[in-house]
Every structure is written in structure tokens, then in C-alpha cells.
C-alpha positions in Angstrom: -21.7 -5.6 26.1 -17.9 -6.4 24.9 -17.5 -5.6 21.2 -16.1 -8.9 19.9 -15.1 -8.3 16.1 -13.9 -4.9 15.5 -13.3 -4.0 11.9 -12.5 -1.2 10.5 -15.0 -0.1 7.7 -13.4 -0.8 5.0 -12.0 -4.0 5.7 -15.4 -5.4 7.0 -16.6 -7.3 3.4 -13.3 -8.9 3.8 -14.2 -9.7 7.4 -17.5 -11.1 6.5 -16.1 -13.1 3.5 -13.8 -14.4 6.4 -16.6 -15.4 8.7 -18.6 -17.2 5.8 -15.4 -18.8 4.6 -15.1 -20.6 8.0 -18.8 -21.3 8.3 -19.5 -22.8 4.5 -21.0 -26.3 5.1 -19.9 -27.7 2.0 -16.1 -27.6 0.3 -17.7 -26.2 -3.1 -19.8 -23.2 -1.0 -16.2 -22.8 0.5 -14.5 -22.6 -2.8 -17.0 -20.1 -4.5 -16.5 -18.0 -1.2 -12.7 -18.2 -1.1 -12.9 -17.5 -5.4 -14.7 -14.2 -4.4 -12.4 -13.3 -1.4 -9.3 -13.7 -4.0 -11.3 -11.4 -6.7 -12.2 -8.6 -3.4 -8.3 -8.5 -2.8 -7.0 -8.6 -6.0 -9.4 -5.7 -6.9 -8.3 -3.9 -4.0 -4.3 -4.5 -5.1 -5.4 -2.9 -8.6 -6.5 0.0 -7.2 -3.4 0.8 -4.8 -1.3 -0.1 -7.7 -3.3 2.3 -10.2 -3.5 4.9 -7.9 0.7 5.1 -7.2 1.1 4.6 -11.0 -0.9 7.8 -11.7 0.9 9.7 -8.8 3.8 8.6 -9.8 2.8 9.6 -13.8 1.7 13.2 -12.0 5.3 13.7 -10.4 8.5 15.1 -11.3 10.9 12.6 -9.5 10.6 9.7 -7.0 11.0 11.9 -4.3 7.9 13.9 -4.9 5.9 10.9 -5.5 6.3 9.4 -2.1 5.7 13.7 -0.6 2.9 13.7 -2.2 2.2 9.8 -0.8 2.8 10.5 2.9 1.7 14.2 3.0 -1.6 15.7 4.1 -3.6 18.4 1.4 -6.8 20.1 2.5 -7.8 21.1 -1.0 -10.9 18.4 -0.5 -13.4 21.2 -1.1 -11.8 22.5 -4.4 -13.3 22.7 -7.8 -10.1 21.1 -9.0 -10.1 18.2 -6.3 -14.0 17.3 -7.3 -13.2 17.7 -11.2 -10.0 15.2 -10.9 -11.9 13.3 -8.3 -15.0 13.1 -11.2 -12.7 12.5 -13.5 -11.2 9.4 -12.1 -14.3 7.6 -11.3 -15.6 7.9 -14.8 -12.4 6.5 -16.2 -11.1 4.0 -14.2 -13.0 3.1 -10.9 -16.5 3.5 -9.8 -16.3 3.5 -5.8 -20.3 2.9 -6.3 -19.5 -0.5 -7.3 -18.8 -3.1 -3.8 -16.2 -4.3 -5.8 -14.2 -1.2 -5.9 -15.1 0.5 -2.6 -11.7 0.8 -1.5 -10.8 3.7 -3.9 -12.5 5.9 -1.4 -9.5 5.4 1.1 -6.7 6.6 -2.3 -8.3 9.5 -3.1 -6.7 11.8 -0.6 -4.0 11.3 -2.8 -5.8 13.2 -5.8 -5.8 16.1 -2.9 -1.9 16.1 -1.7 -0.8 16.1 -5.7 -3.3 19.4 -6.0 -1.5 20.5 -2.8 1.6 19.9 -4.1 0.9 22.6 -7.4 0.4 19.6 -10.2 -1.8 21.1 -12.6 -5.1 19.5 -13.1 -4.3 18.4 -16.9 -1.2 16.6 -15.7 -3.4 14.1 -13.2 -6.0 13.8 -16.1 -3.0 12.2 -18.4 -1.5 10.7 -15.7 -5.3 8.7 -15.5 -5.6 8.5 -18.8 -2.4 6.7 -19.2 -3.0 4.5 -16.3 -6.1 3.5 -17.4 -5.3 3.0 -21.2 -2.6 0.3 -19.7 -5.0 -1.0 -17.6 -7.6 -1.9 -20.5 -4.8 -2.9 -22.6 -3.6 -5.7 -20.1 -7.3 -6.8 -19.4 -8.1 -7.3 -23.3 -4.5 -9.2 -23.7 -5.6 -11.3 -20.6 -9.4 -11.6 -22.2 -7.7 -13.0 -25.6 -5.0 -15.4 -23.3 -8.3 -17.0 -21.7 -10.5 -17.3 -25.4 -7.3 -19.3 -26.7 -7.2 -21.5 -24.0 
């Protein structure tokens, strides 16, 4: 047996939304399919961009952003890495929700700025501010809509 589609795990609800996309038997199944493939991967976006914001909020300079970017931490087991970690999904994104998933594959991040000696506090106002923008633009985008 000859593996035909391989995906890696956490592209495969975008490889499925593929699949039905091609497969919808009418142009309005096809629409509603291709409407929730653009929300999957604008969702993912968010969450890339969010997460560079807040290392880039954690950091000192733009050269220890992108360390702690491309570098690899081991301090997954911490207290500090579970309480930031904690901390995140209760303010911004809950990787329990499909729609969100992808966090999982940013947190390492989280890890490498704890590797690098940020203190815990500065991550947790680095999220804080993050997500306080975040809400922001999604109420001012909430109000745009109503006045249309």
C-alpha cells in the first residue's frame, strides 16, 4: 500500500477543506467551503502574527527577537514555561478550539524567550498588550460591519 496524500498534522483540516473544496457538487457548497478555508487561514495568520508581536514586545532589540525566533529552549518542563504557556491560552488563544489549533506549533517560542532569561512578567505584558490590540481592532472591525 502507497501512501497517496501525506500531510503533515497540522496542515491536514486544510488538506481536507482542499479535498471537499474540489469535490462540492454545487457552486454555493463550494463557496461556504472556500468561506471557511479563508477564515482557517486567516486564523492561522493571526496567530503567527500575535505570537512574533509578543516576542517581539518580550525582547530587547530586533536581534534578540529573531534568537529567540530561530533558537531551540528545553525549558518545556518548567513551572515558568506551563504558567506563561497557561497564561496565554486564557488570554488570547484557546488551542482547544479547531479554529486555533495551530498555536500549538508557536509555543516553543514561549520556551526560547524563557531560555533566553526574559522574566516571566515581561511575556505576560507582552500578552497582555498583544491581546488588548487584538480586541481593540476586532471591536473597531465589529462597529465598521453594524454601520454598514
Amino acid at each position: 500500500m502507497e501512501p497517496r496524500d501525506c500531510v503533515a498534522n497540522q496542515d491536514v483540516p486544510v488538506a481536507i477543506l482542499q479535498k471537499r473544496i474540489l469535490s462540492a457538487k454545487s457552486p454555493e457548497d463550494k463557496r461556504k467551503l472556500e468561506k471557511k478555508m479563508d477564515e482557517l487561514m486567516q486564523s492561522r495568520e493571526l496567530v503567527r502574527d500575535v505570537m512574533h508581536q509578543i516576542v517581539e514586545k518580550s525582547t530587547d532589540s530586533a536581534e534578540h527577537a529573531h534568537r529567540v525566533m530561530n533558537s531551540k529552549s528545553s525549558a518545556y518542563t518548567s513551572k515558568p514555561y506551563k504558567d506563561v504557556v497557561e497564561y496565554f491560552r486564557a488570554k488570547s488563544f484557546d488551542w482547544h478550539d479547531p479554529k486555533y489549533q495551530t498555536t500549538l506549533q508557536h509555543l516553543y517560542l514561549f520556551s526560547n524567550l524563557l531560555g533566553e532569561k526574559v522574566p516571566v512578567e515581561r511575556i505576560k505584558a507582552a500578552i497582555d498588550e498583544v491581546t488588548a490590540t487584538l480586541k481593540e481592532e476586532k471591536a473597531d472591525v465589529a462597529v465598521a460591519t453594524q454601520a454598514k
